[in-house]
N, C-alpha and C positions, 0 to 999 in steps of 0.2 A: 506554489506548493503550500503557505504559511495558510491559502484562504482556501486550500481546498481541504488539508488537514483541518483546522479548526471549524469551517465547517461541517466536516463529518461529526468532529466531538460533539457539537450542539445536536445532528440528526440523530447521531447514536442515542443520546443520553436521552432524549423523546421521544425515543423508537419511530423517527421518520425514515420512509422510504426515498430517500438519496441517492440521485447516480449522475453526477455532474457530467458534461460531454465526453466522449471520449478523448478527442485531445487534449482537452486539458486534466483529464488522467493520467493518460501517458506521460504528459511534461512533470504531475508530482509526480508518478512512481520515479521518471529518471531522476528526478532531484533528489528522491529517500533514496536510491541505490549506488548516490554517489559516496565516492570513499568518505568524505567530511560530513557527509549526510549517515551514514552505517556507525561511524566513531562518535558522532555525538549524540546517535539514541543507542548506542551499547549494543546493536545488533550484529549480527556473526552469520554470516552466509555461506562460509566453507562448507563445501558438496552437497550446496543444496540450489536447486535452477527454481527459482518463482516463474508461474505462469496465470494469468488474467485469464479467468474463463470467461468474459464477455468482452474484452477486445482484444486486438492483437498487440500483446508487452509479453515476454519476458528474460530473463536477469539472469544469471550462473551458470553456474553446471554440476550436475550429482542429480539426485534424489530430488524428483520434479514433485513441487508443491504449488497446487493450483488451489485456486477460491477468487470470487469476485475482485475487481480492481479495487472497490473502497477497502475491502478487508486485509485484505494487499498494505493498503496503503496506512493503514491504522496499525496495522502490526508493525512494519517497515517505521511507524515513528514512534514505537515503545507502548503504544496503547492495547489495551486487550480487548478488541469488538464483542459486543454484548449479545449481536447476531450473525453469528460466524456462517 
C-alpha cells in the first residue's frame, strides 16, 4: 500500500502516466478502506460507495463515486490528485 501510494505522489507531482497492476491496486485500495486506514487519513465514507472505473473494486454504500483506481487511491490517503 506505502509503495503504491508513494509512488503515485512522485507520478502525480511529474504529471507521469502511472497505472501500477491491477492487483496490486486492489490490495492498496483494501488497505486505504480499512477502518485504521479511513481514521488515520481523516476520511469519512458514510453514504458514499467508491467504485474503480478501470478494474473491478468497490467499497460502501450510498451515493456511488467512481474515478480511476490511482485517484481512488490518492484521495482514500488525504492527497488531492492534480488529474483527477
Amino acid at each position: 500500500m506505502h509503495a503504491v501510494v508513494h509512488g503515485l505522489d512522485i507520478t502525480e507531482a511529474l504529471n507521469l502516466d502511472r497505472h501500477p497492476p491491477a492487483p496490486r491496486m486492489r490490495l492498496a485500495l483494501d488497505g486505504l478502506t480499512a477502518p485504521r486506514s479511513l481514521s488515520h487519513f481523516g476520511v469519512s465514507l458514510d453514504g458514499v460507495q467508491l467504485r474503480a472505473e478501470d478494474l473491478e473494486w468497490s467499497y460502501g454504500r450510498g451515493q456511488v463515486v467512481t474515478g480511476p483506481a490511482t485517484v481512488l487511491a490518492l484521495i482514500l490517503s488525504g492527497r488531492q490528485p492534480l488529474n483527477p
